[in-house]
C-alpha positions as MATLAB code, in Angstrom:
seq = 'XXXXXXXXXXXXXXXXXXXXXXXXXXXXXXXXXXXXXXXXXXXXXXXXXXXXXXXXXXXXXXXXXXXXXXXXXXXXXXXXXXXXXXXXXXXXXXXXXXXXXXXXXXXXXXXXXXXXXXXXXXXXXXXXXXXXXXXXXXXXXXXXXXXXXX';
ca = [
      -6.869    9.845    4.684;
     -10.462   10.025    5.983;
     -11.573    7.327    4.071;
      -8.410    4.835    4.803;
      -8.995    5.468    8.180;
     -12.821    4.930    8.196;
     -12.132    1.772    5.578;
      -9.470    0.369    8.302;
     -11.389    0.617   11.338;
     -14.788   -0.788    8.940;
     -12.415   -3.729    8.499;
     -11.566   -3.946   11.818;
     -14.861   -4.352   13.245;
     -16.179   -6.594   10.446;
     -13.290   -9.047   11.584;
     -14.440   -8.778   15.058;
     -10.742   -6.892   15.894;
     -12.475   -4.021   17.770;
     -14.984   -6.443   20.283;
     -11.741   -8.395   20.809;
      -9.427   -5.272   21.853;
     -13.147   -4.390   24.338;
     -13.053   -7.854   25.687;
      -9.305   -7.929   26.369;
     -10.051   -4.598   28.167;
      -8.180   -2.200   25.961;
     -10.075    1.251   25.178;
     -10.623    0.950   20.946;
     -10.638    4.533   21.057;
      -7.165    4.901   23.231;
      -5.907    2.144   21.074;
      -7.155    2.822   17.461;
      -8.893    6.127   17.507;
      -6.208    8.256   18.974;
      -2.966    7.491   17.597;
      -4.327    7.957   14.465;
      -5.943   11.887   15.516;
      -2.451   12.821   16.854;
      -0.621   11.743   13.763;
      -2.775   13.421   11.928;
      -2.982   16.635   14.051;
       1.343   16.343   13.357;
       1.492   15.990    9.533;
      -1.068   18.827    8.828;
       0.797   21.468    9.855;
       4.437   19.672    8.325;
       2.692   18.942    5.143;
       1.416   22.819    4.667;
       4.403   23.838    5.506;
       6.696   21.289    2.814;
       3.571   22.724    0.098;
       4.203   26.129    0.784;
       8.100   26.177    0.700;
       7.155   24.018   -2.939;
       5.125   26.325   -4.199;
       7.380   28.927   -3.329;
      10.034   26.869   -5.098;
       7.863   26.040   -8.304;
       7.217   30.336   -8.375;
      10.816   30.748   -8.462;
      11.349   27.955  -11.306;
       8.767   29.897  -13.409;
       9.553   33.377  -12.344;
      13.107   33.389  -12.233;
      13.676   30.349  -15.453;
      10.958   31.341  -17.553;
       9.938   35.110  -16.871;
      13.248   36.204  -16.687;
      12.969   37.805  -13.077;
      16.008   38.361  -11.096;
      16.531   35.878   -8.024;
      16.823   39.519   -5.420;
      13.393   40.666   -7.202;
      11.612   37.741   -6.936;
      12.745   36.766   -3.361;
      11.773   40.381   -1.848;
       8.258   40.586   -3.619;
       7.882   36.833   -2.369;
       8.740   38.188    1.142;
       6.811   41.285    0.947;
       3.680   39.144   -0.751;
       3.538   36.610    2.247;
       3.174   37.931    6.184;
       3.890   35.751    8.716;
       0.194   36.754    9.695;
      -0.760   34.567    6.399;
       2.055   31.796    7.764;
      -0.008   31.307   10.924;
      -3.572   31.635    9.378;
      -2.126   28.493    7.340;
      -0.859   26.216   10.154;
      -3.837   27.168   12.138;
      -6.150   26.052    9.789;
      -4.870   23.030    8.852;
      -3.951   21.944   12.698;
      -8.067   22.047   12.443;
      -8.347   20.519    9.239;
      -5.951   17.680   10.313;
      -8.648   17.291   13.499;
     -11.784   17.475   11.157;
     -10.421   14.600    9.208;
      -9.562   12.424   11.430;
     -12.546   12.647   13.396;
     -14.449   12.095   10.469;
     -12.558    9.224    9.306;
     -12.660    7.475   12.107;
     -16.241    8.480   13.598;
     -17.622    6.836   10.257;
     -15.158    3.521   10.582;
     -16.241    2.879   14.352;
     -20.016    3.183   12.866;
     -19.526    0.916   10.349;
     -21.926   -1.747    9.830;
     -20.122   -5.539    9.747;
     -20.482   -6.103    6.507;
     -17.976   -5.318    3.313;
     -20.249   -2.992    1.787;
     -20.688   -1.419    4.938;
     -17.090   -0.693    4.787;
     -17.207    1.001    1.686;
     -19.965    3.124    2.564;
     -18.464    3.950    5.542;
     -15.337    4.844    3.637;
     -17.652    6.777    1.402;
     -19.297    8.568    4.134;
     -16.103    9.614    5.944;
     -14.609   11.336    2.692;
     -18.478   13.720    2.124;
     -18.345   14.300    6.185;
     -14.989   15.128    5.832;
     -15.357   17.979    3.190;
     -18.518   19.181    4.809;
     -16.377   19.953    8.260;
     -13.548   21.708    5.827;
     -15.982   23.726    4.249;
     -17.923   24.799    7.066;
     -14.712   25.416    9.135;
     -12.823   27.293    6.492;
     -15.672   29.523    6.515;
     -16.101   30.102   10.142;
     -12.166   30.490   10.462;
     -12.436   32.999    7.725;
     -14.929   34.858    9.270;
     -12.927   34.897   12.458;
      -9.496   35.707   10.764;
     -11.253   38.320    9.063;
     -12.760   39.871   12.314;
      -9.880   39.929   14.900;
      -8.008   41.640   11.844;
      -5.964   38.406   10.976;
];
């Protein structure tokens, strides 16, 4: 997403679409930057929550199909397994993952260069900042889930 984002906005300003919205007066962060950060900042936290209830369902398919585990059984160790604590932790993160991303994505695209190749390296760069801010703020938010007890 990082990378479509920074490879969009690249294109953008190598067709001159991004002076034009500045002449015409329109903010190109207001305009382009934003909408994308807040759709973003939405589907995180919907698309954790669609791969949990998945993976949930794919447990069940194997547990209850294959291993022969009663529906009851597996549904109460599922419950008993997951805390609503570990819910949270999960939306939290990727509410800031959704944020990391986007920034990146488009922080690389509106520093594109104006040529096609600086499109692509933009698109490159936006995908390597982009795991560099997961990394770094999985492991801060794991140090911080870990010392309020989370």
């Amino acid at each position: 997403t990082g990378a479509a984002y920074a490879a969009q906005l690249g294109t953008m300003r190598v067709n001159e679409e991004i002076d034009a919205l500045s002449t015409m007066g329109i903010s190109p962060f207001e305009f382009l930057v934003l909408p994308r950060m807040l759709g973003l900042i939405l589907m995180m936290p919907l698309l954790t929550i669609y791969a949990n209830l998945v993976g949930i369902a794919g447990g069940a398919v194997v547990g209850i199909g294959m291993l022969k585990v009663g529906v009851i059984p597996y549904w109460n160790h599922t419950w008993a397994a997951v805390s609503l604590d570990d819910f949270a932790a999960g939306l939290i993160k990727s509410v800031v993952f959704g944020v990391l991303i986007a920034i990146a994505g488009c922080l690389r695209g509106m520093q594109s260069g104006r040529s096609s190749a600086a499109v692509g390296l933009a698109a490159t760069s936006a995908v390597v900042t982009g795991i560099v801010f997961i990394i770094v703020s999985d492991a801060v938010l794991t140090v911080v889930y870990d010392a309020i007890g989370f």
